[in-house]
ZARO-88723 format. One record per residue (C-alpha): residue number from 1; residue in one letter; chain; x, z, y. Coordinates in nm, 3 decimals. Layout:
residues N
n,res,chain,x,z,y
NUM,A,A,X,Z,Y
...
//
This chain:
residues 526
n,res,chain,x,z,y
1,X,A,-0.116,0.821,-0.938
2,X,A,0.088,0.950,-0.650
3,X,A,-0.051,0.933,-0.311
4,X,A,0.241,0.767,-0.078
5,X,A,0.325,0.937,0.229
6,X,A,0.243,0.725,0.575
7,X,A,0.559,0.590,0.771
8,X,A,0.502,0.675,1.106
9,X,A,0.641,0.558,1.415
10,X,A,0.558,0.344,1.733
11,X,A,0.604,-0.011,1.716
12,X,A,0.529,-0.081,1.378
13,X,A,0.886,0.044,1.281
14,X,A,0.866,0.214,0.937
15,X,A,1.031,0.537,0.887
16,X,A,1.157,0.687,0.560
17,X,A,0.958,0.885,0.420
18,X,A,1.093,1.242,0.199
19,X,A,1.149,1.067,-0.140
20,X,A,0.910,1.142,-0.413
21,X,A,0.960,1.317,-0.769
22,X,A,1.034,1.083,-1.067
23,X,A,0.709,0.990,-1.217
24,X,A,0.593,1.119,-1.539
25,X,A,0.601,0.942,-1.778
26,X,A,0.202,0.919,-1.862
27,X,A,0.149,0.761,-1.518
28,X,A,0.438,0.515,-1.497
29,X,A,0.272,0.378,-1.783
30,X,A,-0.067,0.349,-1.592
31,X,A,0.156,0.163,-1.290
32,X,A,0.266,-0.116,-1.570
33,X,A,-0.085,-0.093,-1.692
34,X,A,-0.192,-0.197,-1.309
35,X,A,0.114,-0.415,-1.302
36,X,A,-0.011,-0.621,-1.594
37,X,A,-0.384,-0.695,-1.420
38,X,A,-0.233,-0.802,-1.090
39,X,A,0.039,-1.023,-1.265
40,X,A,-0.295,-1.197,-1.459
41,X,A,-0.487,-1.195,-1.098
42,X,A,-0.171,-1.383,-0.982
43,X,A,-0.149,-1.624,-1.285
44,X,A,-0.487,-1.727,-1.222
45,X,A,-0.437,-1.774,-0.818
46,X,A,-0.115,-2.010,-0.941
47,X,A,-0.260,-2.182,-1.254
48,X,A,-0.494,-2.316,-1.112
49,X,A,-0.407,-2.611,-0.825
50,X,A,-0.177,-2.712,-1.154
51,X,A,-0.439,-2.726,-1.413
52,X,A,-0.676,-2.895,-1.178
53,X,A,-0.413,-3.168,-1.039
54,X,A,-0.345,-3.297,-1.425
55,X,A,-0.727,-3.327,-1.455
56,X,A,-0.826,-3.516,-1.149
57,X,A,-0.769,-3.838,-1.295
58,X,A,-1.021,-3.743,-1.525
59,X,A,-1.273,-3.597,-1.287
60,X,A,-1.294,-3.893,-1.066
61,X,A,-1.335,-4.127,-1.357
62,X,A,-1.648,-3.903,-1.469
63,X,A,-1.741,-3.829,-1.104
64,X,A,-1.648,-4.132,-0.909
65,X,A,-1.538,-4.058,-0.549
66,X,A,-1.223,-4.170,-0.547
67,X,A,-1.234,-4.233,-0.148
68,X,A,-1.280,-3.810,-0.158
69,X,A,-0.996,-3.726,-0.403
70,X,A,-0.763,-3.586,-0.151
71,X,A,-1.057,-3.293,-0.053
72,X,A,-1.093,-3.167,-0.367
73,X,A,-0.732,-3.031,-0.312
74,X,A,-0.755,-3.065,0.113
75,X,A,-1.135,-2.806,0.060
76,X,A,-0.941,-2.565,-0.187
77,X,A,-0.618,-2.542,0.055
78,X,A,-0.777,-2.501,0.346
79,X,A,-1.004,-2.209,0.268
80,X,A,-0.721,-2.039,0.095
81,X,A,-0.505,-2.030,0.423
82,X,A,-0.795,-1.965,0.643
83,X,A,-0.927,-1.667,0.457
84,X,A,-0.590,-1.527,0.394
85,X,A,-0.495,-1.291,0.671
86,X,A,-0.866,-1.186,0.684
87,X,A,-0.910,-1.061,0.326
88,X,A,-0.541,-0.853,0.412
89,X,A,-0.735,-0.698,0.730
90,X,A,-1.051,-0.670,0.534
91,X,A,-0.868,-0.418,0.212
92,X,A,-0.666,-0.263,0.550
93,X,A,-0.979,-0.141,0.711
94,X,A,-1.243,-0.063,0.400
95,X,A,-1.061,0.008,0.106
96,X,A,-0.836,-0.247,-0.104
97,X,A,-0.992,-0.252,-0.450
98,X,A,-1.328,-0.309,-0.355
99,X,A,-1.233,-0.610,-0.092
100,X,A,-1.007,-0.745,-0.428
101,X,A,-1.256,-0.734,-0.651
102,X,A,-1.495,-0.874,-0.429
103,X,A,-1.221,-1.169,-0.414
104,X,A,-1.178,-1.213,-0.775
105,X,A,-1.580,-1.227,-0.798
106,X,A,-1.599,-1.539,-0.585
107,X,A,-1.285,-1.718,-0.701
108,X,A,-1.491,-1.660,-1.018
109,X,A,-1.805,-1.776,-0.923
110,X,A,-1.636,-2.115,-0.745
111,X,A,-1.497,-2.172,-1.082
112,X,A,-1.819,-2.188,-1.254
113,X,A,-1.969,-2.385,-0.973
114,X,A,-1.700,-2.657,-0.994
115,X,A,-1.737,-2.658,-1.342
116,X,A,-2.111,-2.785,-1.338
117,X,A,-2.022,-3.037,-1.038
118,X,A,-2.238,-3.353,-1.066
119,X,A,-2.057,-3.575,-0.801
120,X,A,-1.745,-3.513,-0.589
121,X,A,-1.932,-3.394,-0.267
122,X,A,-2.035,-3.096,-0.479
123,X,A,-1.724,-3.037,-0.623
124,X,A,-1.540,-3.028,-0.292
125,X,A,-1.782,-2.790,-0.140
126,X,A,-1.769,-2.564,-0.493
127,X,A,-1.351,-2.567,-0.460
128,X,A,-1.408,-2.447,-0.046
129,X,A,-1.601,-2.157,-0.216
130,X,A,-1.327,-2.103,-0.478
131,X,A,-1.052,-2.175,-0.245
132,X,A,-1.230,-1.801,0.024
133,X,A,-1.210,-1.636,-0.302
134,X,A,-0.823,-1.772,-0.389
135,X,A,-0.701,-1.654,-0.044
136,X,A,-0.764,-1.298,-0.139
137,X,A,-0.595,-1.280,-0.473
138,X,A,-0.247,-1.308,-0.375
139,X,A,-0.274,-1.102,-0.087
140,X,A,-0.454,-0.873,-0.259
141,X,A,-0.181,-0.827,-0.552
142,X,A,0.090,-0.788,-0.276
143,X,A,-0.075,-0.545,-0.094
144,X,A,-0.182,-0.337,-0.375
145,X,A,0.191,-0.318,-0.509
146,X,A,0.278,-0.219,-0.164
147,X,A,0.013,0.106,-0.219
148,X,A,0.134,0.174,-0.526
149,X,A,0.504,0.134,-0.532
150,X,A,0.722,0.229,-0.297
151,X,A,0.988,-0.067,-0.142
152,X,A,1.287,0.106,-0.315
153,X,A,1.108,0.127,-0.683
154,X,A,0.942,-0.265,-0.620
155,X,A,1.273,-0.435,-0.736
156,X,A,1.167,-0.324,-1.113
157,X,A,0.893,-0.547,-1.105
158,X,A,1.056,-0.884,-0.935
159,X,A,1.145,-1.011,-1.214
160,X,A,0.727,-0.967,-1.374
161,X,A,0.666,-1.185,-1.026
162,X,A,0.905,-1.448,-1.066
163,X,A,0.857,-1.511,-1.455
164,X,A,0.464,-1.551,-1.360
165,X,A,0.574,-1.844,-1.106
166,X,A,0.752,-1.985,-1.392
167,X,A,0.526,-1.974,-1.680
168,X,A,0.259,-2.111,-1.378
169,X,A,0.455,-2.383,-1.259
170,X,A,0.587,-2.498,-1.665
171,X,A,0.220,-2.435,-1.811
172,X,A,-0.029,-2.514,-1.509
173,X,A,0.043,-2.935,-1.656
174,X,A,0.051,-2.863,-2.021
175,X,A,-0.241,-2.664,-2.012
176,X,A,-0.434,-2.891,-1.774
177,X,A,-0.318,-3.159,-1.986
178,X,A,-0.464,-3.035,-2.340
179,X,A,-0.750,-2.861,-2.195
180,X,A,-0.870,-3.213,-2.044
181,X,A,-0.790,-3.438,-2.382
182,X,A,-0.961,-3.177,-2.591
183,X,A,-1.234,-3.015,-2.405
184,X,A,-1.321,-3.191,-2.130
185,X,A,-1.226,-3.154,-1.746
186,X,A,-1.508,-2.897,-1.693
187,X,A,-1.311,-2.615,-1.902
188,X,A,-1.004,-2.711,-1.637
189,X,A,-1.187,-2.500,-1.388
190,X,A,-1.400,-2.250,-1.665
191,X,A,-1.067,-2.152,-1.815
192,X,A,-1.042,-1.880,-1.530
193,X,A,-1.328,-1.731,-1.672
194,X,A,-1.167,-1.553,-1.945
195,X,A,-0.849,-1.435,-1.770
196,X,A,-1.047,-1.340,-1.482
197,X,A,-1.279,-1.129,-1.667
198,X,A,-0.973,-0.981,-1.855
199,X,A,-0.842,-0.891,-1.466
200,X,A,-1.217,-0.754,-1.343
201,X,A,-1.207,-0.516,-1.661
202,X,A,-0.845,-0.369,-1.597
203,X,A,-0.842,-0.361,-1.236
204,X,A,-1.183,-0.164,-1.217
205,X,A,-1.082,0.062,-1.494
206,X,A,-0.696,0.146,-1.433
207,X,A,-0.679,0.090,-1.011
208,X,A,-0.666,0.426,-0.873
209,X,A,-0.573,0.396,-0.498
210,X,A,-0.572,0.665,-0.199
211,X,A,-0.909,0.683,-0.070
212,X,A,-0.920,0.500,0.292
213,X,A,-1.097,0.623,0.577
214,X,A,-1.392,0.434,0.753
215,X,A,-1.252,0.138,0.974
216,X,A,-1.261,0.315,1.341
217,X,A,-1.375,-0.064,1.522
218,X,A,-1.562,-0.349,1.440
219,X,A,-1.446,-0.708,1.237
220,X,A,-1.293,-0.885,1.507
221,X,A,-1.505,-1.249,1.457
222,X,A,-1.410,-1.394,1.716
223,X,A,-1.021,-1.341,1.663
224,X,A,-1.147,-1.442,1.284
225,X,A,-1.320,-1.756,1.365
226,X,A,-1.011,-1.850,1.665
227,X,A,-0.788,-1.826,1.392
228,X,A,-0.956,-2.007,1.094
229,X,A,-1.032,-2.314,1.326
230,X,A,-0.638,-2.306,1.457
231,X,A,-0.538,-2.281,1.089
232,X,A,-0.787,-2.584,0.987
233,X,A,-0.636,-2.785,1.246
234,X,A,-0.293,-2.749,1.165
235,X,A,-0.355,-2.825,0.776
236,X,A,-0.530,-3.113,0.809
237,X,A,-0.269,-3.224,1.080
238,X,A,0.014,-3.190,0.854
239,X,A,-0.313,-3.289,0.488
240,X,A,-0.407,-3.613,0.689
241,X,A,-0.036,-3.715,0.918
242,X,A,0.113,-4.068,0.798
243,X,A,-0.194,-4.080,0.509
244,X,A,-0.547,-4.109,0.638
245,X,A,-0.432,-4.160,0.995
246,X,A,-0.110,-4.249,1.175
247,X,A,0.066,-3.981,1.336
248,X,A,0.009,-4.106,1.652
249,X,A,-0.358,-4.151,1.611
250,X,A,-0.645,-3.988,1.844
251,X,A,-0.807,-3.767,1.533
252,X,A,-0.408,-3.606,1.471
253,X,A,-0.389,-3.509,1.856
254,X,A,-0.695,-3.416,1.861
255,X,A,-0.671,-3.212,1.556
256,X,A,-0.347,-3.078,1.712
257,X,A,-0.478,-2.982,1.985
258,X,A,-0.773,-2.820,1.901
259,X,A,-0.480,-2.634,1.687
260,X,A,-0.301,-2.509,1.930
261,X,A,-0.577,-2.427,2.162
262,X,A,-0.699,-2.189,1.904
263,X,A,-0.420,-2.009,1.791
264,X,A,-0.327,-1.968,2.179
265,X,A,-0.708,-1.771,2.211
266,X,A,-0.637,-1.615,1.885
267,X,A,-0.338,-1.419,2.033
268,X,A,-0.493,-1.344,2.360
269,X,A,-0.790,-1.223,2.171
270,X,A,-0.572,-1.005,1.979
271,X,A,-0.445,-0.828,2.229
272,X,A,-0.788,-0.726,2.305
273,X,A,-0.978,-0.618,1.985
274,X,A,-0.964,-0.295,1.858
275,X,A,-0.898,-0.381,1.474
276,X,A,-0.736,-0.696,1.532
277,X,A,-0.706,-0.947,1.225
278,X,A,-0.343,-0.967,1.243
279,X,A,-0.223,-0.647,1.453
280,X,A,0.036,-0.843,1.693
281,X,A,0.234,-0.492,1.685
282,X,A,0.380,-0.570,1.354
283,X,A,0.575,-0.845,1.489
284,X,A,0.772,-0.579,1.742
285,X,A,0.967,-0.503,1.451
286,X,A,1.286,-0.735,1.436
287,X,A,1.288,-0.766,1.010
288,X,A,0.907,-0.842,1.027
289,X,A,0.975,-1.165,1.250
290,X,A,1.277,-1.249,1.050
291,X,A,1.091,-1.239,0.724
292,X,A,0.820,-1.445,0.875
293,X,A,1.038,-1.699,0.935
294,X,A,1.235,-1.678,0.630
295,X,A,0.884,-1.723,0.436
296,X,A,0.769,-2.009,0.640
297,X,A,1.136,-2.170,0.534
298,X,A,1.127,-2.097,0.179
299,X,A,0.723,-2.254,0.160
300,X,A,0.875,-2.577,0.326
301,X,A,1.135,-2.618,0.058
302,X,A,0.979,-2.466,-0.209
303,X,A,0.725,-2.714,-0.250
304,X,A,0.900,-3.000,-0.094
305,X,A,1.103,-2.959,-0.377
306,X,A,0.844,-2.887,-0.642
307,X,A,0.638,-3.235,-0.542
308,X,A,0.952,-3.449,-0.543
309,X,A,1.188,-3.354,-0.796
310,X,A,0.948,-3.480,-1.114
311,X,A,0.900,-3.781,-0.861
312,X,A,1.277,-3.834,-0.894
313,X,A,1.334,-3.774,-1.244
314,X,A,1.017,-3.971,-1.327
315,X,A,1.141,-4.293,-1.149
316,X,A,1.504,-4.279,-1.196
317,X,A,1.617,-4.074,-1.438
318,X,A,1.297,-4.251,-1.645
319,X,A,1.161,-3.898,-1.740
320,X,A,0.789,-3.841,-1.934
321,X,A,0.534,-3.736,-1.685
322,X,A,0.386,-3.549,-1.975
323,X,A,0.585,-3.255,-1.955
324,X,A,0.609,-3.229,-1.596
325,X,A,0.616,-2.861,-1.505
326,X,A,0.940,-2.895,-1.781
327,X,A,1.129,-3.071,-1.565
328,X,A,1.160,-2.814,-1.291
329,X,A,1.295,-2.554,-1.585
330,X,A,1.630,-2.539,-1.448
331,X,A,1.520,-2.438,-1.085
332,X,A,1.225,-2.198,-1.196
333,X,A,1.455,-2.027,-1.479
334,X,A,1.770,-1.975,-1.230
335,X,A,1.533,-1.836,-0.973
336,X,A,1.333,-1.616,-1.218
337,X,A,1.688,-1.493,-1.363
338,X,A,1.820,-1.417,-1.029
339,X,A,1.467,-1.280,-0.920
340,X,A,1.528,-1.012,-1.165
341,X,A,1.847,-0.912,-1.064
342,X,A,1.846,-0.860,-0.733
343,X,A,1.558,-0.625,-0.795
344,X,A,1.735,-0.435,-1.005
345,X,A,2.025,-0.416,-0.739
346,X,A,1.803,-0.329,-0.469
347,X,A,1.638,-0.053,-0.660
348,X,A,1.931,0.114,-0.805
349,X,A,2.143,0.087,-0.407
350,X,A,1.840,0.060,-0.173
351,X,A,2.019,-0.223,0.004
352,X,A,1.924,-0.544,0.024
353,X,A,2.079,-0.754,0.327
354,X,A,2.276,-0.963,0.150
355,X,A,2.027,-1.088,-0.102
356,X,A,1.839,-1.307,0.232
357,X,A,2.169,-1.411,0.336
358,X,A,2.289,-1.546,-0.037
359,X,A,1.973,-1.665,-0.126
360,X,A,1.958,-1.916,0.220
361,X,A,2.317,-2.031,0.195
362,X,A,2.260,-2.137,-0.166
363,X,A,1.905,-2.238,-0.053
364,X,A,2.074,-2.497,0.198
365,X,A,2.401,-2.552,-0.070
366,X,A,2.098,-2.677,-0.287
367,X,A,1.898,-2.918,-0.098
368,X,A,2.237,-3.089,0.011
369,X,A,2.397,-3.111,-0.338
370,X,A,2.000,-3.273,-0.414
371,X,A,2.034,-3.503,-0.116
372,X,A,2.343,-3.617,-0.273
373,X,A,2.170,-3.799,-0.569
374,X,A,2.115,-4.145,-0.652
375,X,A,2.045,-4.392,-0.959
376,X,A,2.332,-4.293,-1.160
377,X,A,2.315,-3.894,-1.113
378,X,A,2.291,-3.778,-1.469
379,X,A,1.989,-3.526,-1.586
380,X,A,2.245,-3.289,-1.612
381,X,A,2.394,-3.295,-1.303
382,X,A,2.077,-3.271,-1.128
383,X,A,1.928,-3.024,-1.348
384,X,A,2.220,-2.788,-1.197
385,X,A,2.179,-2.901,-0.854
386,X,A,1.855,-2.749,-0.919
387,X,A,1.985,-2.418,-1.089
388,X,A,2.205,-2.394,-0.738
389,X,A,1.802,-2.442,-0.521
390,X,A,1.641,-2.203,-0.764
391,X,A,1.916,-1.911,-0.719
392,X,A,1.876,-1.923,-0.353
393,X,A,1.475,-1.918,-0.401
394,X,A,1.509,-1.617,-0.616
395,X,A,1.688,-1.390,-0.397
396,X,A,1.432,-1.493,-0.109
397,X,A,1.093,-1.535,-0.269
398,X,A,1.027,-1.147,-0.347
399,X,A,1.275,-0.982,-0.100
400,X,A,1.144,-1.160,0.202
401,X,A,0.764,-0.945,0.108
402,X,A,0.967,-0.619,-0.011
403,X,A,1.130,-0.622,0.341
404,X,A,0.792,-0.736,0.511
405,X,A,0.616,-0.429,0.393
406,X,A,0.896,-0.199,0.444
407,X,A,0.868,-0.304,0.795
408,X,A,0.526,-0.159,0.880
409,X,A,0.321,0.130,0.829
410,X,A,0.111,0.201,0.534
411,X,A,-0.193,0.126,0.750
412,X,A,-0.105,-0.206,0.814
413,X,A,-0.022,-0.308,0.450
414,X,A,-0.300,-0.588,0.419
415,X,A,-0.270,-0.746,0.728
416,X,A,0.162,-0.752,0.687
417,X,A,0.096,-0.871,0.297
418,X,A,-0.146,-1.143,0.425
419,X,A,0.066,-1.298,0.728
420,X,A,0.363,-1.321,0.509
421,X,A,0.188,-1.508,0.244
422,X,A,0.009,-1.669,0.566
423,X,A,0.358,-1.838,0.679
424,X,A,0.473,-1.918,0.334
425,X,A,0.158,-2.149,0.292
426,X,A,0.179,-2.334,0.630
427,X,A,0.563,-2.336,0.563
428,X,A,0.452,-2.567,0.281
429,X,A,0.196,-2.790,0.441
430,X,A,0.446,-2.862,0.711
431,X,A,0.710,-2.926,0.421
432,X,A,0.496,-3.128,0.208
433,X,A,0.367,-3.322,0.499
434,X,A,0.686,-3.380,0.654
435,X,A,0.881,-3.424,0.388
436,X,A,0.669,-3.653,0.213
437,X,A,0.608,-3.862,0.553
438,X,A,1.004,-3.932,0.563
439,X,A,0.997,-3.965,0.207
440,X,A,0.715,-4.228,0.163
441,X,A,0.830,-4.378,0.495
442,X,A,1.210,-4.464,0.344
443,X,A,1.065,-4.585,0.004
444,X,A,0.879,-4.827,0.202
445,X,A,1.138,-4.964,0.420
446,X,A,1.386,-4.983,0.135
447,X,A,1.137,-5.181,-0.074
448,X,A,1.071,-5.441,0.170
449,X,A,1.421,-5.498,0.256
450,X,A,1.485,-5.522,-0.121
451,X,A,1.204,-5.740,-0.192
452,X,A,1.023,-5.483,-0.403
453,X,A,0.719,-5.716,-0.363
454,X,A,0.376,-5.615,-0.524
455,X,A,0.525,-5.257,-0.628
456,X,A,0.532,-5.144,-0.234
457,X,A,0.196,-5.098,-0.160
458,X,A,0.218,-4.853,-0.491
459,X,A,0.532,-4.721,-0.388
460,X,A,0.617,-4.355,-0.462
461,X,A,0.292,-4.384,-0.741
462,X,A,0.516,-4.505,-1.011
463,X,A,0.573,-4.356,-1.305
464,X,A,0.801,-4.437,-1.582
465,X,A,0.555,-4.622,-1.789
466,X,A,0.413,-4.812,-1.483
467,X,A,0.801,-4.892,-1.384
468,X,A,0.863,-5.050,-1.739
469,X,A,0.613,-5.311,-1.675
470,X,A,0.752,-5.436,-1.392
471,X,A,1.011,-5.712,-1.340
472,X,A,1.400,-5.539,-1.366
473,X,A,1.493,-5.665,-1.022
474,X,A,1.165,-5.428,-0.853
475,X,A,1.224,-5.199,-1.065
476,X,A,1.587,-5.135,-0.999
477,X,A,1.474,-5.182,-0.596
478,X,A,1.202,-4.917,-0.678
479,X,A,1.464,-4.648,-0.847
480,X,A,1.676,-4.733,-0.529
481,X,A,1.438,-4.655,-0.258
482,X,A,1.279,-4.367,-0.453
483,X,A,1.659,-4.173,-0.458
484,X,A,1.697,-4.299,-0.112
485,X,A,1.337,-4.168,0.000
486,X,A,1.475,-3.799,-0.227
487,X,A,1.789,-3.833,-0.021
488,X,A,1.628,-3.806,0.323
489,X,A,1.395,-3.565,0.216
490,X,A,1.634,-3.337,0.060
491,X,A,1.858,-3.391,0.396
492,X,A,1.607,-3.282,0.637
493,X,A,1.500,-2.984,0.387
494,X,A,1.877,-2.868,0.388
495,X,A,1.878,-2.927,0.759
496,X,A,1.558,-2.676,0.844
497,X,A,1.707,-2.471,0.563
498,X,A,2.005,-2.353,0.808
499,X,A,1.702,-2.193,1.028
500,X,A,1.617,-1.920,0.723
501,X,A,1.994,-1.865,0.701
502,X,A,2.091,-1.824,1.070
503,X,A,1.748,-1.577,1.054
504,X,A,1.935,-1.373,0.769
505,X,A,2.197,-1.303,0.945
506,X,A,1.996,-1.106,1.172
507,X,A,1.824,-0.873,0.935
508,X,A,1.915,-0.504,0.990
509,X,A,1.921,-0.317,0.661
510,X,A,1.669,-0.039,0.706
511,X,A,1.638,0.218,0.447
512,X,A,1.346,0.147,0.216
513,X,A,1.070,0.399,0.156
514,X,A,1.057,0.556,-0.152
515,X,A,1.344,0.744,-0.400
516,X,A,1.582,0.582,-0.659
517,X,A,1.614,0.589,-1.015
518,X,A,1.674,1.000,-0.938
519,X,A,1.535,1.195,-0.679
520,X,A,1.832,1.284,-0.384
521,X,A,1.761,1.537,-0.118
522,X,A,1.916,1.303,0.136
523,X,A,1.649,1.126,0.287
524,X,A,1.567,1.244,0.683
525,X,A,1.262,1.111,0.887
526,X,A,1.380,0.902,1.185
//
């Protein structure tokens, strides 16, 4: 495995290194060899919110509970965002594959222990400990690809990343789905087991990195514990808004405050420590901003989308719920197609601006055209409105980390890897949350004025079975307000979309690190 040269430079602003020699052949097979573990690593961070979700109908009829249902998700989410940026900092400072495997031990070990639950307040404390060992398995597979492959060779492997989002987001039901007829809920959470040990074995035997040197300061805890309790605050803020309490409720300030209060010390404090969790240097550099924003915008959609589309076609269009992760196929297919190609492009021409600024123009071109449908918008019509959503998400879901990581030094890898992913998650919190508040909120209001009667206090829980029972003037008034709650949503979505695309604009196309398909002699250190 080829060491990578450093990209020096002050202010974080990466510098081109001379460009490698072709690999041989023998180790660009061990690369795809690595490849292949971190794709299954990042199968089993994805699968699993997916498989688990199908199943909890199942789990609280077994367990009971069902006041608690929303923290077996709320316990997993939150302990994924909060331990993020610290397991990036953590593989920065003492080594990546130790700090990864350590990560894939306890996502392992939270698996088993949810497994064995025997009541609901075990299970949500067992999914907190999965969820710490979760937060380090996507960073960790980012930030590992950024050791091993240089920016200019990643585009070869956008496509591997994009088709494991697919396959995650189609399979995650249907698996869930058989695994809990056939064997049980328990095996929803022990299925890791085999594809994580399949990941220990491969990463431990074929992960060669660069050896680090020892961290030069201490953990920064108290920049670690500022940000984890800012980070709690703000998910459950956006978890628990217009659901457990009003918006305008004491616990949401409170919660808000306490928020911003802590992410306010977190940034002081970072300006103090001496190996701060997220080095505030990195964000000197104009493309590592953009990107962060771009990231936070994509999350918001992304999901937004993902959480309300089967709503849509379940309600109106009168879709099976069975097949759910099916009915995204035309978004996840156009974005894992376009994925593909614009890493090809970027790796055979080392540019890459106008891949952000496509993908957020048909990113916002999406979300209107999906605003725009109501009861009589045929499956095929919306099915390419979401083609049009998924293009723009492929040409910003991989290029907005590639550029990330180009935008730093070597050194600061993790903690770059880990802030991106950071903003994409709390980009989908807010999007969920807010979304979903204007979403519910319209149903509502559109049922009542239409006289949807007992179906309101379900409304936006209906599925196509539940719809059939009910009377054909609330249902019709349910399949109204449910494409009027999807038109706001989609509307506002569109609307915050413009912010990733006026962001785009702004990107300067520095040269990525690493050669082409060919070594050239051209490239200079700047």
């Amino acid at each position: 495995m080829t060491d990578l040269k450093k990209a020096a430079g002050g202010g974080g602003k990466p510098v081109v290194a001379d460009p490698p020699a072709v690999q041989p052949a023998a180790q660009q097979r061990s690369v795809r060899v690595v490849m292949l573990a971190l794709m299954i690593t990042m199968l089993l961070a994805m699968l699993d919110n997916l498989i688990v979700g199908t199943a909890m109908p199942t789990i609280v009829g077994d367990l009971g509970g069902l006041e608690h249902l929303s923290w077996v998700v709320t316990a997993y989410t939150l302990a994924t965002a909060a331990s993020t940026p610290i397991w990036g900092k953590l593989g920065d400072m003492y080594g990546r594959k130790g700090i990864f495997l350590t990560s894939i031990v306890i996502f392992l070990i939270g698996s088993v222990l949810s497994g064995m639950a025997q009541d609901m307040g075990q299970l949500i404390g067992f999914r907190a400990v999965q969820g710490l060992g979760a937060g380090g398995l996507m960073v960790g597979v980012m930030a590992i690809i950024g050791d091993l492959v240089p920016p200019r060779e990643r585009g070869k492997y956008q496509g591997m990343m994009a088709g494991v989002m697919a396959v995650a987001m189609i399979g995650g039901p249907l698996v869930g789905g058989t695994i809990t007829d056939h064997l049980g809920w328990r095996w929803s959470f022990y299925i890791n087991l085999p594809l994580g040990a399949v990941a220990l074995a491969m990463v431990t035997v074929v992960l060669h990195l660069p050896k680090r040197q020892g961290a030069k300061g201490r953990i920064d805890y108290l920049g670690a514990a500022l940000l984890t309790l800012g980070i709690t605050a703000i998910v459950l803020v956006t978890t628990w808004g217009g659901t457990e309490y009003a918006w305008t409720s004491a616990m949401i300030m409170e919660l808000a405050a306490i928020g911003v209060v802590s992410l306010v010390g977190f940034v002081f404090v970072e300006t103090k420590a001496s190996e701060p969790i997220i080095p505030l240097h990195i964000f000197r550099n104009r493309n590592f901003t953009l990107m962060s924003v771009i990231g936070f915008m994509s999350g918001f959609v992304m999901f937004g989308a993902v959480l309300f589309l089967p709503l849509y076609q379940q309600s109106v269009q009168g879709a099976s719920a069975t097949n759910s992760g099916m009915l995204l196929l035309p978004m996840l297919l156009s974005m894992m197609v376009v994925s593909l190609v614009a890493g090809r492009v970027t790796t055979s021409t080392g540019r890459y601006k106008i891949f952000p600024v496509l993908g957020s123009v048909l990113m916002v071109s999406g979300l209107y055209l999906l605003s725009r449908m109501d009861v009589g918008t045929t499956r095929l019509t919306s099915g390419l409105y979401m083609a049009v959503l998924g293009a723009g998400m492929g040409f910003l879901m991989q290029i907005t980390m590639l550029v990330a990581q180009n935008s730093v030094e070597l050194k600061d890898m993790g903690a770059a890897s880990s802030s991106t992913t950071l903003f994409r998650t709390l980009g989908s919190s807010f999007g969920v949350a807010i979304m979903g508040a204007l979403f519910t909120g319209r149903v509502q209001d559109e049922m009542a004025a239409r006289g949807g009667g007992a179906a309101t206090a379900r409304s936006a829980q209906l599925d196509a079975a539940s719809l059939a029972k009910l009377p054909d003037a609330a249902r019709e008034a349910y399949q109204f307000a449910v494409a009027s709650g999807t038109h706001i949503a989609f509307l506002v979505g569109a609307s915050v979309a413009v912010i990733a695309l006026v962001s785009s604009v702004f990107v300067k196309e520095v040269p990525l690190r690493g050669a082409g398909p060919a070594p050239k002699p051209v490239a200079e250190a700047v």
